[in-house]
N, CA, C and O of each residue as an XYZ file, in Angstrom:
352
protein
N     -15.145      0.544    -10.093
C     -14.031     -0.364    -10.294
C     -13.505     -0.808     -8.936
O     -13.151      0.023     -8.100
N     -13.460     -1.966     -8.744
C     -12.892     -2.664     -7.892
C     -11.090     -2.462     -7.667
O     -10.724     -2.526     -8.840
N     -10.175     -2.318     -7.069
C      -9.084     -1.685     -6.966
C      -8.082     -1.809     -5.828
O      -8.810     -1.951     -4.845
N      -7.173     -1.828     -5.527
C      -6.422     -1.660     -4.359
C      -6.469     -0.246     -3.639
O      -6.098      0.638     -4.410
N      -6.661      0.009     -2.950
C      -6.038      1.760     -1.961
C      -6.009      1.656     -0.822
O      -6.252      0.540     -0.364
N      -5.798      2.423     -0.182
C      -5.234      3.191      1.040
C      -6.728      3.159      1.991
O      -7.729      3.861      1.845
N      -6.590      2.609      2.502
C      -8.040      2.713      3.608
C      -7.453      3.718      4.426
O      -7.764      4.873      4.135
N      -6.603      3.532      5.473
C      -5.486      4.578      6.375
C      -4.620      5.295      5.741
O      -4.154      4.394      5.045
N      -4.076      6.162      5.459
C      -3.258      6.600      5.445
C      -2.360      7.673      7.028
O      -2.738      8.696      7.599
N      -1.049      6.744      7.246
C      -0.305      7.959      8.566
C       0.220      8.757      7.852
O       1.441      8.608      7.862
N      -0.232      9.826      7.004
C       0.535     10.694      6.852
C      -0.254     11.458      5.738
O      -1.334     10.938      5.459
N       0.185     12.965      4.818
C      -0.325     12.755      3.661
C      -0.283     12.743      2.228
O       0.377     13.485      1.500
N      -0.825     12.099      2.004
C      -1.089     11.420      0.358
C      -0.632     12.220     -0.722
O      -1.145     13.329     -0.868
N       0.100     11.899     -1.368
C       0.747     12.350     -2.322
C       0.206     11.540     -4.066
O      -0.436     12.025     -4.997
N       0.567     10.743     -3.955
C       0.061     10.282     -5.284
C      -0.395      8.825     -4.993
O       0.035      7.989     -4.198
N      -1.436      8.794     -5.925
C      -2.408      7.423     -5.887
C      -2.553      7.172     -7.441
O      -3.131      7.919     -8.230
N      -1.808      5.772     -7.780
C      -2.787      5.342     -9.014
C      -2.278      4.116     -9.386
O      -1.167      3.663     -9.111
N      -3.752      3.269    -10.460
C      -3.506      1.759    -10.623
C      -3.920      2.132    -12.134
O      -4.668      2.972    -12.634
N      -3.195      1.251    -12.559
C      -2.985      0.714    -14.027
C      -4.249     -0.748    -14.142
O      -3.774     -1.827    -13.786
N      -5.363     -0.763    -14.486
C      -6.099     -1.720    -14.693
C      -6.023     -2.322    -15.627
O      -6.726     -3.321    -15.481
N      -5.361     -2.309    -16.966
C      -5.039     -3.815    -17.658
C      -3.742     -4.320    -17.147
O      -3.433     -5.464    -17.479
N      -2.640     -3.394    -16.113
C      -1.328     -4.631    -15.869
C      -1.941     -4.955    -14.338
O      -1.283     -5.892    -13.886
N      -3.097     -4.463    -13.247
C      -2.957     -4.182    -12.246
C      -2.212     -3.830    -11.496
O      -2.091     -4.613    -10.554
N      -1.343     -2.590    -11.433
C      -0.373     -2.063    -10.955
C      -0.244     -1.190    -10.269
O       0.210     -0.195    -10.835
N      -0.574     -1.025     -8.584
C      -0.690      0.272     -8.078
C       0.544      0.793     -7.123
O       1.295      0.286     -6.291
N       0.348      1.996     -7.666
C       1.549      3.194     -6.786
C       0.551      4.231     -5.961
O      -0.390      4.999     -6.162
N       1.520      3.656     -4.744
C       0.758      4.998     -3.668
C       2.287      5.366     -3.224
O       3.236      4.590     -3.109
N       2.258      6.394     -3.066
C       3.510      7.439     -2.318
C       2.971      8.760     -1.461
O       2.614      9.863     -1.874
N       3.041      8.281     -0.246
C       2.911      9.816      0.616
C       3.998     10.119      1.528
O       5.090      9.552      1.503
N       3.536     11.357      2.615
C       4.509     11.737      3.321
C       4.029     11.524      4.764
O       3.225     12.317      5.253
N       4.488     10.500      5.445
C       4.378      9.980      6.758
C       4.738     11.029      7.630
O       5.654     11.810      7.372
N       3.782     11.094      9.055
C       3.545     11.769      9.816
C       4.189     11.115     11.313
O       4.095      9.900     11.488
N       4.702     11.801     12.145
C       4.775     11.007     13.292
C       4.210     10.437     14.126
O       4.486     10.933     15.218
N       3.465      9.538     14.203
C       2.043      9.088     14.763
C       2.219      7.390     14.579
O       2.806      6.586     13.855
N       1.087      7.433     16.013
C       1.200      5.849     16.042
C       0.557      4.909     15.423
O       0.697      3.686     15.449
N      -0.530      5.934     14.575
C      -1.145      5.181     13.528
C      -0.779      4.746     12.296
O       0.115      5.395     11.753
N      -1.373      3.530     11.527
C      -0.753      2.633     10.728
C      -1.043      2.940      9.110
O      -1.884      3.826      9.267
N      -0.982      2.876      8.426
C      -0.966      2.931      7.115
C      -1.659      1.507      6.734
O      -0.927      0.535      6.923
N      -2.812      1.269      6.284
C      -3.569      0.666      5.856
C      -3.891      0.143      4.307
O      -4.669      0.852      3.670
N      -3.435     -0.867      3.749
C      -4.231     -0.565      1.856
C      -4.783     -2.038      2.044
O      -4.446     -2.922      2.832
N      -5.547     -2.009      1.257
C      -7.131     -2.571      1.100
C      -6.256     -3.622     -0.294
O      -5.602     -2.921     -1.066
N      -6.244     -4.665     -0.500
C      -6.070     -5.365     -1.743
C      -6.755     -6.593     -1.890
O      -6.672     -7.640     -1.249
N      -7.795     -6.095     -3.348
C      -8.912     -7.311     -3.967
C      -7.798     -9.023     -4.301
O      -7.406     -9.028     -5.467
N      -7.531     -9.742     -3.841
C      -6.700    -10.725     -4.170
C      -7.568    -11.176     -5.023
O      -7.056    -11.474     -6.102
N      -8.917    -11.373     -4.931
C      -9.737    -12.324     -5.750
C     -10.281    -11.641     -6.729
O     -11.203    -12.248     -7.274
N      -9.912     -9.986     -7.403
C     -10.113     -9.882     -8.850
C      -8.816     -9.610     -9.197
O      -8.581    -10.353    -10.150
N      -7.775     -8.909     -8.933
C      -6.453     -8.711     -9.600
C      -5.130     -9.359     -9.183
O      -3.955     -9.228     -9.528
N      -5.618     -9.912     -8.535
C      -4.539    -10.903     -7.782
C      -4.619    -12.162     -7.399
O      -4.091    -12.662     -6.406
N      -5.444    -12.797     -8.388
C      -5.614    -14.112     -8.095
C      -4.672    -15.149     -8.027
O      -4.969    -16.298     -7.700
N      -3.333    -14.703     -8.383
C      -2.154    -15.393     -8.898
C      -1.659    -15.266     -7.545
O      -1.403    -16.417     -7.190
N      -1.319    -14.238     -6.346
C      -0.524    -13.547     -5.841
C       0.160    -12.203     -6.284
O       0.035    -11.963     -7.485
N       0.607    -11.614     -5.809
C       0.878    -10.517     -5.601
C       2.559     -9.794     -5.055
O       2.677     -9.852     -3.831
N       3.472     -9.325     -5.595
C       4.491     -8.384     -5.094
C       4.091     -7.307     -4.296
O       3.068     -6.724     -4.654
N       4.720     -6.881     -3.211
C       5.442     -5.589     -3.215
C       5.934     -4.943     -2.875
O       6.036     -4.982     -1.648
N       6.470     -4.105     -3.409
C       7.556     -3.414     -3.309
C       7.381     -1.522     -2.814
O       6.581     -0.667     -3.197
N       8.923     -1.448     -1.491
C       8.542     -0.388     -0.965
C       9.990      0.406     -0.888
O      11.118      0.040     -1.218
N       9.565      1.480     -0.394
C      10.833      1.999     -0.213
C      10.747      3.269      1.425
O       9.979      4.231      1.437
N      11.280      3.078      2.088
C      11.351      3.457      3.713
C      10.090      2.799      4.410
O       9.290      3.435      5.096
N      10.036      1.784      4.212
C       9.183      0.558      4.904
C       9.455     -0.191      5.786
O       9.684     -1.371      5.520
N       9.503      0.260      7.029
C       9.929     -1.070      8.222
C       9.515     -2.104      8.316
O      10.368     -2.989      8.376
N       8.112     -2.517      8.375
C       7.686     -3.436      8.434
C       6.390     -3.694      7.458
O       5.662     -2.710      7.327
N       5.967     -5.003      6.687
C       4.246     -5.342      6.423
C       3.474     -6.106      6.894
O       3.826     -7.267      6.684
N       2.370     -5.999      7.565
C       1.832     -7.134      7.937
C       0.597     -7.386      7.250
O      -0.239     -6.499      7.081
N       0.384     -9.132      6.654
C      -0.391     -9.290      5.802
C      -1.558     -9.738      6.643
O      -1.383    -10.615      7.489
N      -2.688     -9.211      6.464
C      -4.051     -9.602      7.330
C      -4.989    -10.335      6.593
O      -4.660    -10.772      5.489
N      -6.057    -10.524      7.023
C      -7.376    -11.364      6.231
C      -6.908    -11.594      5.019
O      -7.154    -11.015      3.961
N      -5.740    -13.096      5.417
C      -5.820    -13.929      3.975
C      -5.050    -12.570      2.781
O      -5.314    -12.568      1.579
N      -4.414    -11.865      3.227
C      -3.141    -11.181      1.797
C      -4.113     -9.614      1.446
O      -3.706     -8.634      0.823
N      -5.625     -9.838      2.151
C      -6.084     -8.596      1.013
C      -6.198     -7.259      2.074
O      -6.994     -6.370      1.771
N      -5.662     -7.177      2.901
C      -5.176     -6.283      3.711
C      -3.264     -5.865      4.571
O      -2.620     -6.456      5.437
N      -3.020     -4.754      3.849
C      -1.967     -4.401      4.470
C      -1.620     -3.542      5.382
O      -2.030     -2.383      5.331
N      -0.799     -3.988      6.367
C      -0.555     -2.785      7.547
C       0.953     -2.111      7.460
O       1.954     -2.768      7.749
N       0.993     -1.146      7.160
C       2.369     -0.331      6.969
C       2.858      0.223      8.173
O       2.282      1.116      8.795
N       4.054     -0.376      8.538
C       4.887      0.417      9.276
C       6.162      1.254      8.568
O       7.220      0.628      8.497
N       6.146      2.085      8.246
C       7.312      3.448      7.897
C       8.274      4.351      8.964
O       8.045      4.561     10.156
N       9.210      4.729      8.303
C      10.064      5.529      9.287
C       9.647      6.591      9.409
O       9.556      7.306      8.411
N       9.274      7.031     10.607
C       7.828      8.589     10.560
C       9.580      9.680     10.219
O       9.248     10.849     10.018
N      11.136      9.505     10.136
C      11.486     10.367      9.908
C      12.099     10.796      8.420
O      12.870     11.754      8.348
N      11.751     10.104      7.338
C      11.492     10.312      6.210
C      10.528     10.914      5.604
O       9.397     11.042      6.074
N      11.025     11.462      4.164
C       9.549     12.497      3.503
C       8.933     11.926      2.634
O       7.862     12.421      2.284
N       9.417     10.674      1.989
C       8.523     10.206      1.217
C       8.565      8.932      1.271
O       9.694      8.446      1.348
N       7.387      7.993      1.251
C       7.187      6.597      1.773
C       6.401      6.107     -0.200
O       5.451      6.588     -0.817
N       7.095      5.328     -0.451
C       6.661      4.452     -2.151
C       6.519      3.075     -1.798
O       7.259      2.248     -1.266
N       5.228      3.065     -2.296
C       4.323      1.038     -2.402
C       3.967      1.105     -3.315
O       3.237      2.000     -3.740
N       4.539     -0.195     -4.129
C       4.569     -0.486     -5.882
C       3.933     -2.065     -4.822
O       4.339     -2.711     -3.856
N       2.347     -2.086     -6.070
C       1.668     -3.399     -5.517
C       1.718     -4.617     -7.290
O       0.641     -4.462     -7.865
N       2.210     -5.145     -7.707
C       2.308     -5.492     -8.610
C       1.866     -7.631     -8.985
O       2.078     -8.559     -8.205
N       1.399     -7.686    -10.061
C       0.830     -8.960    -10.259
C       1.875     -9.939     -9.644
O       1.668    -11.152     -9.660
């Protein structure tokens, strides 16, 4: 199955999962202090052909790469839990 996830993760992984008839994915982990980035991988051209939401919570910054189907996460490395709701 073709899918959204986490290529990088800075920190670690706590819960991963997508809903394939609403396409709906939740990733939540626990960020590490490090200068590395948090990475997720998103198919625009099977579940997101419309565009795409999403939604975070202790998220500083996103940066959208190659055309929307790559994300770069910046988080507050001094929080324990980092939530990305990727939604149609």
């Amino acid at each position: 199955m073709i899918r959204p996830y986490p290529q990088y993760t800075a920190g670690m992984p706590l819960i991963l999962s997508f809903d394939p008839d609403t396409s709906v994915m939740h990733y939540e982990y626990t960020p590490r202090n490090t200068s590395a980035k948090t990475e997720i991988y998103v198919p625009t051209h099977i579940h997101y052909s419309g565009g795409y939401q999403v939604m975070t919570e202790d998220v500083t910054n996103i940066q959208y790469t190659e055309g929307g189907k790559r994300l770069i996460i910046d988080e507050d490395p001094t929080v324990t839990n980092v939530v990305i709701d990727i939604t149609p």
